[in-house]
PLY file of the C-alpha trace (Angstrom):
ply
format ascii 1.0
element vertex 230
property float x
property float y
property float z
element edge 229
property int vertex1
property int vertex2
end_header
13.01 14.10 20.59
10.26 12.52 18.44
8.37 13.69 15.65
5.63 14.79 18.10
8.02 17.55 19.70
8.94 19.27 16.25
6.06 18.17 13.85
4.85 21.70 12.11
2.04 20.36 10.31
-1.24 22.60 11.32
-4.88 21.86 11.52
-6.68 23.46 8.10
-10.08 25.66 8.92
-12.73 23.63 8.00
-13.90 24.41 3.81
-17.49 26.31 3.95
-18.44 24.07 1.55
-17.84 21.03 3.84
-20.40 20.19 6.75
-19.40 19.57 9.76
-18.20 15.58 11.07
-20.68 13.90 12.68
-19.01 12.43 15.67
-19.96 9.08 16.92
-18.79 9.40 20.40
-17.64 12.56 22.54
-14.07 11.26 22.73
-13.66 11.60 18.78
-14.91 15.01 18.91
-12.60 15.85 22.15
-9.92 14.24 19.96
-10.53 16.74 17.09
-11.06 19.60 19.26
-7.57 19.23 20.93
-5.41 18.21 18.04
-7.18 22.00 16.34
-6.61 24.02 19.38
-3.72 26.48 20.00
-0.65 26.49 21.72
0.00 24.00 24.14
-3.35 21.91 24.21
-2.61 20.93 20.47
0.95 20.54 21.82
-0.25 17.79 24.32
-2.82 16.42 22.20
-0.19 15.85 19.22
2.10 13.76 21.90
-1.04 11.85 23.04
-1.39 10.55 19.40
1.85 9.69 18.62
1.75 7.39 21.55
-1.65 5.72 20.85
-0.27 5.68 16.77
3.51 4.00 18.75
1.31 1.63 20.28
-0.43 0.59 16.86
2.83 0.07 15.06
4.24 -2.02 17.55
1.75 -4.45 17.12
1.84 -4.20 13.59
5.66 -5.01 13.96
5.40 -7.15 16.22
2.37 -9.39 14.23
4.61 -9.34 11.07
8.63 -9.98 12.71
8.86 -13.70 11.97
8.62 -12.46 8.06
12.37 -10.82 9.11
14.17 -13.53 11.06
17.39 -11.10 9.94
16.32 -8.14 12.22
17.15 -7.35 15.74
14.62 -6.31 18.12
16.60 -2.74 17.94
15.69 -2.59 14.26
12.18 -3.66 14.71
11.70 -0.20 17.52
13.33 1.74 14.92
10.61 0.38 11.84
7.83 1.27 14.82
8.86 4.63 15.80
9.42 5.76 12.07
5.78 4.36 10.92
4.34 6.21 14.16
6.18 9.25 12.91
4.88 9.02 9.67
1.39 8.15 10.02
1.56 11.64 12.82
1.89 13.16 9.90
-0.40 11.74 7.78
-2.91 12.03 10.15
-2.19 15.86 10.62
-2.54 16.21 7.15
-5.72 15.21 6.83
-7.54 15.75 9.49
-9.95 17.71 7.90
-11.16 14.95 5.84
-11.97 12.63 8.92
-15.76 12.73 8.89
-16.50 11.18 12.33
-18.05 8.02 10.45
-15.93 5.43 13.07
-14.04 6.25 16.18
-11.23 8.88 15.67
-8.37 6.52 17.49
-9.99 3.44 15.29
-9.31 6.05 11.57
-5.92 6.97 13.18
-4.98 4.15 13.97
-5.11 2.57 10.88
-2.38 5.25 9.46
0.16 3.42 11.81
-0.50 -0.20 10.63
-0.01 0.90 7.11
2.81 2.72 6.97
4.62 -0.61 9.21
2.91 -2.48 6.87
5.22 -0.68 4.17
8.11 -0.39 6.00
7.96 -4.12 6.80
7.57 -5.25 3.26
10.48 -2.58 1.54
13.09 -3.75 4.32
12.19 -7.55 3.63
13.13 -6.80 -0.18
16.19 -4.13 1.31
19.64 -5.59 -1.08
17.54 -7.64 -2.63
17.24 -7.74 -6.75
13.96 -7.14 -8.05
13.04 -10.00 -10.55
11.86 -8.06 -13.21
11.80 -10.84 -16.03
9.18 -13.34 -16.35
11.10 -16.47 -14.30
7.59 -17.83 -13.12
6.28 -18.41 -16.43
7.21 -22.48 -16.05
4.97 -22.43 -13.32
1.38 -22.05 -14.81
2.46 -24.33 -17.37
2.84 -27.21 -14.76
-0.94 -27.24 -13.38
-2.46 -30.00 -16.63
-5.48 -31.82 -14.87
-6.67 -32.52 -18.25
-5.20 -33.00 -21.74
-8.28 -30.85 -22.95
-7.23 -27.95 -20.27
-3.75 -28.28 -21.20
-4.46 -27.59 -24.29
-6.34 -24.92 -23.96
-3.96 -23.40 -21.40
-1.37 -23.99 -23.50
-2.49 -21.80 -26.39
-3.48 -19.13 -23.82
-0.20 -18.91 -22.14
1.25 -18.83 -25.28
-0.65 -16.13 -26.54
-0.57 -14.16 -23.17
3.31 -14.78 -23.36
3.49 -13.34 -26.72
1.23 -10.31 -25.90
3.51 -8.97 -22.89
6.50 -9.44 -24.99
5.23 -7.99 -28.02
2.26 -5.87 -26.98
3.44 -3.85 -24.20
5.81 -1.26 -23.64
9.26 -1.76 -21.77
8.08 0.03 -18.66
4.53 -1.75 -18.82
6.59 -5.43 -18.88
8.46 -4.81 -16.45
5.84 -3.95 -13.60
3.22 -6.53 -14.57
6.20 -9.13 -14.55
7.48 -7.62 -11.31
4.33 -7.09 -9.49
1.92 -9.83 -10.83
4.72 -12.55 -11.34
7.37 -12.55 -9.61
5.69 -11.16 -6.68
7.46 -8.10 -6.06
5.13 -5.60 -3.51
3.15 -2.50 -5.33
5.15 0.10 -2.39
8.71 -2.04 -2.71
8.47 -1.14 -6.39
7.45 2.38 -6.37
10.57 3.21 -4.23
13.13 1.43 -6.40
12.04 2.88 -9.43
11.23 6.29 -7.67
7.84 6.56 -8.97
4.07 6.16 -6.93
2.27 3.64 -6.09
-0.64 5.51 -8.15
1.46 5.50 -11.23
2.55 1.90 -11.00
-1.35 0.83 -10.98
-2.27 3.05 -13.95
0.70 1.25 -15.29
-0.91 -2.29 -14.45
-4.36 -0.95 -15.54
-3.13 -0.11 -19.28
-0.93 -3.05 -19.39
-3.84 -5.65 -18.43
-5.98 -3.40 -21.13
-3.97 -4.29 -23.80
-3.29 -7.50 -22.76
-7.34 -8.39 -22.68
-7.87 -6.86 -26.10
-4.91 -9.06 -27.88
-6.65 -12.00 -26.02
-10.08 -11.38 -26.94
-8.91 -10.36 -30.68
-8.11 -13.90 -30.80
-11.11 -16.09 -28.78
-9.14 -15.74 -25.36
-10.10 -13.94 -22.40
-8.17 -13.35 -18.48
-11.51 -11.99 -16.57
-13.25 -9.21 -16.58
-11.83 -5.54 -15.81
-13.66 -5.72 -12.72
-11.28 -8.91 -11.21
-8.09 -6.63 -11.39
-6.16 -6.00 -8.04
-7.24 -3.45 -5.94
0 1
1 2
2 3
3 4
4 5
5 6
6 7
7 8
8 9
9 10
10 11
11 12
12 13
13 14
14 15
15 16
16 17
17 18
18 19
19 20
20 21
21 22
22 23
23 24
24 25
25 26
26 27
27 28
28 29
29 30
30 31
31 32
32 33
33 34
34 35
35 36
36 37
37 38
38 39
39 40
40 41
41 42
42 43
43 44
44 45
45 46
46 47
47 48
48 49
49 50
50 51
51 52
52 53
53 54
54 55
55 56
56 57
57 58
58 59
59 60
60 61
61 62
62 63
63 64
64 65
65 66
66 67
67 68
68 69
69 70
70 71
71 72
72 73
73 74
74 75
75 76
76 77
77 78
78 79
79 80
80 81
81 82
82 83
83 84
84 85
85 86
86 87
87 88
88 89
89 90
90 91
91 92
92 93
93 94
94 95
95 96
96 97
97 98
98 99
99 100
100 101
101 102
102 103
103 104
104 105
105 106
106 107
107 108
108 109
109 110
110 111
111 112
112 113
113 114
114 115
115 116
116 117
117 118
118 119
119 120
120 121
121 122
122 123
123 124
124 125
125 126
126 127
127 128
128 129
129 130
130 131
131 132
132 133
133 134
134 135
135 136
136 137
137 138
138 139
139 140
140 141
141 142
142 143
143 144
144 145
145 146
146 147
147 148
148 149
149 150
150 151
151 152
152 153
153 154
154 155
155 156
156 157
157 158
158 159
159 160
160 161
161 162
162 163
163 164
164 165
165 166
166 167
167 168
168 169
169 170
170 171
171 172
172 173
173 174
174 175
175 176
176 177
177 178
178 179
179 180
180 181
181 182
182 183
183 184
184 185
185 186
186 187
187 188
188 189
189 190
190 191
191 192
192 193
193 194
194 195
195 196
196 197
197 198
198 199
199 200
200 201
201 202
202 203
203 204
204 205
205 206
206 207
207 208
208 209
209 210
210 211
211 212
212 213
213 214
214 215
215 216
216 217
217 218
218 219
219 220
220 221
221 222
222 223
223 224
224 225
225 226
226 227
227 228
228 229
């Protein structure tokens, strides 16, 4: 039994304040139709999508396996099935927000080769530590094309080292160094320290906030707000 057989997640009526999805083919809107009808049309319809979303995180999988040498091809089913279960529900969920801008298998779709995409990346770091101290800090001071530009990287690593130690709170440290240099993934994060991936970039956002102000206090600057990570 998959996720399709049990799922109990219902279609929501449409908001009166919301107009109506402008489909951009008659298979979207047939799509839509189904997956809102009653009884056992929804029923098929629901099982019709959780094969097309299968299909999607297979590939996914399948694109991204040689970044798990460790796995077995057992364990890389078991990462599709549970991203097409998940992104069923997802796409359930909100259904009422698809506004028939692109195909409705080409939105769907894209549920399933994110949440492999995640799945992927937490069971590469699975057992592993997170780095969560500032180990890559050697590196930037290695690149010196120039005795001028080492300088002048010099005193801004310096001063940027100084700001995250000094500047930021415990909590803020330890995501930027996790996330930004030790490379530690946004989702793989979230889960270990059972928080959201929302909170953890509001995190980031404050962090590099205080971080440009110390800098520009003092001459220095790390780009504009605009250059952070999306």
């Amino acid at each position: 039994m998959t996720v399709a057989d049990t799922v109990s997640v219902r279609p929501m009526k449409a908001s009166s304040t919301h107009s109506e999805p402008a489909f951009s083919d008659a298979a979207s809107r047939a799509w839509v139709t189904a997956l809102q009808a009653p009884g056992h049309e929804r029923d098929r319809a629901v099982a019709r999508l959780h094969e097309l979303l299968l299909r999607a995180a297979r590939f996914e999988v399948n694109r991204r396996r040689a970044t798990l040498p460790h796995l077995r091809g057992d364990d890389f089913d078991d990462l599709a099935i549970q991203s097409a279960d998940d992104a069923l529900i997802a796409v359930l969920a909100k259904l009422d927000s698809y506004r028939g801008d692109s195909r409705f298998t080409t939105w769907a779709y894209k549920f399933a080769l994110l949440e492999a995409a995640v799945k992927l990346r937490r069971r590469a770091w699975q057992g592993r530590e997170l780095p969560l101290r500032p180990e890559a800090w050697p590196r930037f001071a290695t690149d010196r094309p120039s005795p001028q530009l080492s300088a002048e990287r010099s005193e801004l690593f310096d001063e940027l080292h100084k700001a995250i130690s000094n500047e930021l709170t415990p909590h803020q440290r330890e995501v930027l160094v996790a996330t930004t240099l030790n490379g530690v993934p946004i989702d793989v994060l979230a889960e270990r320290l059972n928080t959201t991936r929302g909170a953890l970039y509001k995190t980031l956002h404050d962090a590099r906030h205080k971080l440009r102000a110390y800098l520009a206090a003092r001459g220095l600057g790390i780009g504009e707000e605009g250059e952070e990570d999306a």
